[in-house]
C-alpha positions as CSV (number, residue, x, y, z in Angstrom):
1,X,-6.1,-31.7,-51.4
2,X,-6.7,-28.1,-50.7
3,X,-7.6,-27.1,-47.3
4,X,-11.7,-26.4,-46.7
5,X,-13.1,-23.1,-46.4
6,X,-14.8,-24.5,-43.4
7,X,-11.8,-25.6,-41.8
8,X,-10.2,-22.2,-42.2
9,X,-13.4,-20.1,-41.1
10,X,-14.2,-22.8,-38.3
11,X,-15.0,-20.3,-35.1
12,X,-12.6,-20.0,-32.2
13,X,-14.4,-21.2,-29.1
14,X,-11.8,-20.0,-26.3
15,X,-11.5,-16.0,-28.1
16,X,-15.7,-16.3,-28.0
17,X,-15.5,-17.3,-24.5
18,X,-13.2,-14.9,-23.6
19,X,-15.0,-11.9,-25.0
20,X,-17.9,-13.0,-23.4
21,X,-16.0,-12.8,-20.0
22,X,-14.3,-9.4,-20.9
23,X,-18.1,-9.0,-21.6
24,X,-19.5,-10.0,-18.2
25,X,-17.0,-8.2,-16.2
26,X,-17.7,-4.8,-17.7
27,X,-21.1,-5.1,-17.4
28,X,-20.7,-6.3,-13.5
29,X,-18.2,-3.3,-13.0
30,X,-20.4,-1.0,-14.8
31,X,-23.7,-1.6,-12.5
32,X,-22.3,-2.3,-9.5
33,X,-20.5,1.1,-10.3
34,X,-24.5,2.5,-11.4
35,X,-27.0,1.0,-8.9
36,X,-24.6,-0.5,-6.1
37,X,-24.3,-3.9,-4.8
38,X,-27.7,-4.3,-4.0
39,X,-29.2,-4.0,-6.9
40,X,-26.9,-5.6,-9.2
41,X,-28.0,-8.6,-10.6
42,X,-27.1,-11.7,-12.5
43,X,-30.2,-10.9,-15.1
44,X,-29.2,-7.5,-15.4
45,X,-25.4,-8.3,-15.7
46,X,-26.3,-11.0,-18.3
47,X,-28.8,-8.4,-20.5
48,X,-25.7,-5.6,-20.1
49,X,-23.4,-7.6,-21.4
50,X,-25.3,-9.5,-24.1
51,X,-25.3,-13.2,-23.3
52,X,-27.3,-16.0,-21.4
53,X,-28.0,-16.1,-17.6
54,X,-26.8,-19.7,-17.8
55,X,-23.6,-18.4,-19.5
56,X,-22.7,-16.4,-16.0
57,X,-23.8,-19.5,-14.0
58,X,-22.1,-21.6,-16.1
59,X,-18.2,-20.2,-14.7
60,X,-19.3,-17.8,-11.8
61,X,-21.7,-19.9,-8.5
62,X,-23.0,-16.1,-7.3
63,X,-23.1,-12.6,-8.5
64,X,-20.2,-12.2,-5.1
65,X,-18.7,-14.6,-7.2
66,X,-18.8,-12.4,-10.3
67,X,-18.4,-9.0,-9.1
68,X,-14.9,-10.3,-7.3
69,X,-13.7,-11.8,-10.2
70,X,-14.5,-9.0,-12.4
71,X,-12.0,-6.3,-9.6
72,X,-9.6,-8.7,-9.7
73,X,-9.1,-9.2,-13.4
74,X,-9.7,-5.1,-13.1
75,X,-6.9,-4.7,-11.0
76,X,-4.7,-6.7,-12.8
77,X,-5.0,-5.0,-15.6
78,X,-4.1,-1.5,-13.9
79,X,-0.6,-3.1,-12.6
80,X,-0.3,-4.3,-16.0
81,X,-0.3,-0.8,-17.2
82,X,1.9,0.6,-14.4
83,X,4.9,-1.2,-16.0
84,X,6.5,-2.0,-12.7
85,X,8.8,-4.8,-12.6
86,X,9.8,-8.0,-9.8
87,X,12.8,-8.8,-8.4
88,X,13.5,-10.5,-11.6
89,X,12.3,-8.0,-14.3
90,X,9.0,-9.4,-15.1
91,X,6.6,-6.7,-16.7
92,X,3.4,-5.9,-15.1
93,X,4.0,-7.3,-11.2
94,X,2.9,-5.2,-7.8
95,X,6.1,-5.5,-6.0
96,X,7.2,-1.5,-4.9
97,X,10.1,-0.8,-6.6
98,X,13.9,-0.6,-4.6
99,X,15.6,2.4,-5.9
100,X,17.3,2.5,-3.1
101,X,15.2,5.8,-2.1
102,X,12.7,4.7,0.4
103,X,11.0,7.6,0.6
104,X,10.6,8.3,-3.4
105,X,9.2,4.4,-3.8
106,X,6.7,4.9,-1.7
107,X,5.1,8.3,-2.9
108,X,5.8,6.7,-6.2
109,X,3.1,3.6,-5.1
110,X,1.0,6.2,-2.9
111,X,0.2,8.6,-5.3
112,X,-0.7,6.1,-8.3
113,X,-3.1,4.7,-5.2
114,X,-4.3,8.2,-4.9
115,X,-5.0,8.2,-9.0
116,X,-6.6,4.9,-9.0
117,X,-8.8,5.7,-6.0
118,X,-9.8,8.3,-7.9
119,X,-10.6,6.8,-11.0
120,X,-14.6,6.4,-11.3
121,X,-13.7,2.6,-12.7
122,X,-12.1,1.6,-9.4
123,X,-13.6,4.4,-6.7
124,X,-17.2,2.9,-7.4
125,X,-16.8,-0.9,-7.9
126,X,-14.6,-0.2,-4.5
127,X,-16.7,1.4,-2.6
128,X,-19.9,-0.9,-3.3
129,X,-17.3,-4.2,-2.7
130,X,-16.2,-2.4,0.3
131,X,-19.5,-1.5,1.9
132,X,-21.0,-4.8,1.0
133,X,-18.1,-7.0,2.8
134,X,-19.4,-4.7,5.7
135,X,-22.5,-6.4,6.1
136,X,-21.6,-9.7,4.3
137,X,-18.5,-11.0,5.8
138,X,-17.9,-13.9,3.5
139,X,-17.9,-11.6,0.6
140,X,-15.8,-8.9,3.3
141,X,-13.1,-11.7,3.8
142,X,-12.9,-13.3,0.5
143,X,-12.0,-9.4,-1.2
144,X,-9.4,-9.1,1.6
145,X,-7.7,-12.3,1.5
146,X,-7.7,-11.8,-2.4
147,X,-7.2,-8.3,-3.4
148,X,-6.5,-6.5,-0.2
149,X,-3.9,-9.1,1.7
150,X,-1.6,-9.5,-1.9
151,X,-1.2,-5.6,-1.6
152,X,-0.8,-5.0,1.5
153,X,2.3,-7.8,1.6
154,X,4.0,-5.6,-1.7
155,X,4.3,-2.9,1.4
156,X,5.2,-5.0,4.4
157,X,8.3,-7.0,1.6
158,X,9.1,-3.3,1.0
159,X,9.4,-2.1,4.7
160,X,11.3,-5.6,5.3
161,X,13.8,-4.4,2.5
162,X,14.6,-1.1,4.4
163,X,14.6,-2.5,7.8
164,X,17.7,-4.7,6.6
165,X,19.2,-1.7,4.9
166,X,19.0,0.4,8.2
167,X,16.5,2.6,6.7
168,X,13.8,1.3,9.5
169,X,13.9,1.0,12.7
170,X,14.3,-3.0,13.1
171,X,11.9,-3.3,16.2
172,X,9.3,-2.0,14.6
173,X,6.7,-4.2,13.2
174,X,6.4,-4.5,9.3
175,X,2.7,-4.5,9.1
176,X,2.2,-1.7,11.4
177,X,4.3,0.7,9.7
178,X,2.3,-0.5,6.3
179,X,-0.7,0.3,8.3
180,X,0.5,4.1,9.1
181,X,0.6,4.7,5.4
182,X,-2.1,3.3,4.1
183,X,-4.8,3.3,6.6
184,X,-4.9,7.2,6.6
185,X,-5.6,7.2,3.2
186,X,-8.4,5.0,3.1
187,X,-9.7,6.6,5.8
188,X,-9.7,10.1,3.8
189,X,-10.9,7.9,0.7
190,X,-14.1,5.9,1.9
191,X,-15.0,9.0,4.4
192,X,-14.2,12.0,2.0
193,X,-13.1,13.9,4.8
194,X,-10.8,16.0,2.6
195,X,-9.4,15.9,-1.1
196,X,-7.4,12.8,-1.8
197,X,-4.4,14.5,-3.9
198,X,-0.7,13.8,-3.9
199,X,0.5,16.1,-1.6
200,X,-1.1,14.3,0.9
201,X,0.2,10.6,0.3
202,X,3.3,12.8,0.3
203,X,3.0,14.2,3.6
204,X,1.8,10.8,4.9
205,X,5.5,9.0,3.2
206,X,7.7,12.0,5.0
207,X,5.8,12.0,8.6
208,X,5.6,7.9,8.9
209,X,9.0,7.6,7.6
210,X,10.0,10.0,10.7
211,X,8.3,7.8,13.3
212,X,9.8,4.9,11.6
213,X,13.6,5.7,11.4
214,X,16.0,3.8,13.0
215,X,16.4,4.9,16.7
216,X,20.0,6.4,17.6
């Protein structure tokens, strides 16, 4: 017998479900991004995104819950696009890139953190997940541990890489030298001290790598 036009048109649960996540995150990026933590809500994520309340409460326990969820998949997305590549070639990891040219890698993974920080889709959910693990530090230590900690440890395997090369100075402390390069961008970042631009993560790469070379 010939197949049923119902059993052909029959709809596909998991691609509703996941457009209604794609959905939910968008909307969740797009207000926190708008109004702030704050006042970003699970009714007004549900009404942005055109679904049920009990929909959101259904896979997410808080809005924390949501909004972290929704930087993460974010972010995963942008390294995604960046088309870097493991140690074994697989398309759309973190891991800084071995050349074998410390110095160009890491202006390479600076200044694409320089573009992304100063991408409004990123600089606002950021900042408002930022100053929110401030005040909330359950929230504070659940975006570290799984956004912030994962990146930092692509720098700190990096540096690791060098040191065994001779490229490092072997006394010095992986996550320290990580800290020299990124926490003065940040600092320019959430502060806006001064323009964020790529001549700066530039000078950053040449004057840590000089207090970080290998002692004679």
């Amino acid at each position: 017998m010939p197949e049923t036009g119902s059993a052909k048109t029959a709809p596909d649960a998991s691609r509703r479900s996941e457009r209604s996540r794609r959905a939910i995150f968008d909307a969740a990026l797009a207000l926190v991004s708008e109004t702030g933590y704050a006042k970003t809500t699970i009714e007004g994520i549900a009404a942005r995104a055109g679904v049920g309340k009990q929909t959101i409460y259904r896979w997410w326990p808080s809005k924390a819950a949501v909004l972290l969820d929704a930087f993460l998949d974010l972010a995963a997305r942008a390294n995604e696009a960046s088309g870097w590549k493991d140690a074994h070639g697989g398309e759309g990891a973190s891991e800084i890139p071995d050349t074998g040219d410390l110095a160009a890698d890491l202006k390479t993974v600076l200044r694409a953190t320089v573009d992304e920080l100063a991408d409004p889709a990123f600089d606002g959910p950021t900042r408002a997940l930022a100053a929110e693990g401030v005040v909330d530090p359950e929230l504070g230590a659940r975006f570290t541990e799984a956004l912030l900690e994962p990146q930092l440890q692509y720098y700190v395997r990096r540096i690791e890489a060098a040191q065994a090369k001779g490229d490092i100075d072997p006394a010095v402390d992986p996550r320290v030298a990580v800290e020299l390069l990124v926490g003065p961008l940040h600092h320019r970042w959430i502060h806006r001290t001064l323009p964020l631009t790529h001549a700066y993560a530039d000078t950053l790469v040449d004057l840590a790598l000089r207090g970080l070379a290998p002692r004679p």
